[in-house]
Kinemage of the C-alpha trace (Angstrom):
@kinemage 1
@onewidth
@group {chain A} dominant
@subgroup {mainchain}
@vectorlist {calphas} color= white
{ca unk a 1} P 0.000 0.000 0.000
{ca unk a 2} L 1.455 3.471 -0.854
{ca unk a 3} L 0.891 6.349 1.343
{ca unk a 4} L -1.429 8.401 -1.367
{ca unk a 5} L -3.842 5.152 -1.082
{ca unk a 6} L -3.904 5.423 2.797
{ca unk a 7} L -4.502 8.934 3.118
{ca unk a 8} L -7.470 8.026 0.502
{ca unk a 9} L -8.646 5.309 2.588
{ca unk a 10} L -8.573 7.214 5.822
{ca unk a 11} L -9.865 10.620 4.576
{ca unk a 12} L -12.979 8.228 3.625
{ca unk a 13} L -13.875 8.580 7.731
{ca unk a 14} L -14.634 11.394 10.071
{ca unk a 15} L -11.176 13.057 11.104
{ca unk a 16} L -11.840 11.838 15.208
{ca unk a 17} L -12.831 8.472 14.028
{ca unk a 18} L -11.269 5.460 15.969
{ca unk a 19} L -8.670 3.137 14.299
{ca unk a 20} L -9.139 -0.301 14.607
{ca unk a 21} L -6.996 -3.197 13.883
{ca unk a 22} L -7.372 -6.779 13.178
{ca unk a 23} L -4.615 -8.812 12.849
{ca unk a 24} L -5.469 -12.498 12.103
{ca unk a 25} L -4.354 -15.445 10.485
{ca unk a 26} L -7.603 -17.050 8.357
{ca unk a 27} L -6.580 -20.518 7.209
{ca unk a 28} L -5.815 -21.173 11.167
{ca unk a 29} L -9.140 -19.464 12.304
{ca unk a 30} L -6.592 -17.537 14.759
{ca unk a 31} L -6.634 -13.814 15.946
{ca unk a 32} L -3.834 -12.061 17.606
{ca unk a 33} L -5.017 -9.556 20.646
{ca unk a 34} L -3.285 -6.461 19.640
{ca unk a 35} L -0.842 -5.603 22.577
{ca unk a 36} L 0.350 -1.658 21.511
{ca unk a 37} L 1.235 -0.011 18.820
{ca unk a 38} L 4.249 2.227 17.064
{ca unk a 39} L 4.613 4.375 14.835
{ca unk a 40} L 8.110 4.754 13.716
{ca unk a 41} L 9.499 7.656 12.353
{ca unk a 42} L 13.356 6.647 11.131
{ca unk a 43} L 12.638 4.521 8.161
{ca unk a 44} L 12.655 6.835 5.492
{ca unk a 45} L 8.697 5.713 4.830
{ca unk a 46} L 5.518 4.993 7.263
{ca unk a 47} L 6.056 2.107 9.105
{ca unk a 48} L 3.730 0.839 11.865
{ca unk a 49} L 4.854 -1.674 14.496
{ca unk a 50} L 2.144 -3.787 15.863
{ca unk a 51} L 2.979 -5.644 19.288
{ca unk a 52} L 0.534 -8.486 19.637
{ca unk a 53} L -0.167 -11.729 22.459
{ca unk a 54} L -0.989 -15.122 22.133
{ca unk a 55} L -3.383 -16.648 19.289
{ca unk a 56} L -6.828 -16.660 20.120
{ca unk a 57} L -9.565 -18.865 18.064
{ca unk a 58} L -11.477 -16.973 15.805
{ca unk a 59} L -14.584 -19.593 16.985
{ca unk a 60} L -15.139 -18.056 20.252
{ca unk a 61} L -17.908 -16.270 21.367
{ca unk a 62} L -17.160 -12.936 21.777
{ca unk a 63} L -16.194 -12.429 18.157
{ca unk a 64} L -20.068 -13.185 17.941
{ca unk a 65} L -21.556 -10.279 18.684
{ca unk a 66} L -19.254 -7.510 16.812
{ca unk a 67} L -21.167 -4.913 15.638
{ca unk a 68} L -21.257 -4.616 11.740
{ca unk a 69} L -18.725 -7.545 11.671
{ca unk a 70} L -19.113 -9.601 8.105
{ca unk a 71} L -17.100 -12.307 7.191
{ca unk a 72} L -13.501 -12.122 5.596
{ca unk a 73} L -14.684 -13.790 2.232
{ca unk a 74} L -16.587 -10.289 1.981
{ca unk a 75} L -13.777 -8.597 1.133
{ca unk a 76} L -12.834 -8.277 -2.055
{ca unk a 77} L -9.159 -10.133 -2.862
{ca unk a 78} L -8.892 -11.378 1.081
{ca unk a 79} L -9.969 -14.891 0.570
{ca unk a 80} L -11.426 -17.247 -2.589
């Protein structure tokens, strides 16, 4: 991704908007809690660091009830 097309993407939301971020692994059905974040600044580009804990299943109940959540085959050029 190229920083034009996430300034695109992000200017698509109110400016105060919250930032969320899933960081799973599909073909396991796992999901990794994110831990913190970074941004860091001495790359020469953007570059986020994202700490994260221990796989969770993506089965368990409390991924249930997320509001608005659809599944990943709804997004285009995510999964076949």
């Amino acid at each position: 991704m190229k920083n034009s097309e996430l300034k695109e993407y992000l200017d698509t939301f109110h400016a105060d908007a919250e930032v969320s971020v899933i960081i799973a692994n599909p073909k396991e059905r796992k999901r990794y809690p994110l831990k913190d974040y970074h941004g860091v600044t001495d790359l020469g580009k953007p570059v986020f660091l994202l700490e994260v804990g221990k796989p969770e299943n993506l089965e368990e109940e409390k991924d249930a009830d997320i509001p608005g959540q659809m599944e990943i085959g709804d997004i285009p050029g995510v999964m076949p």
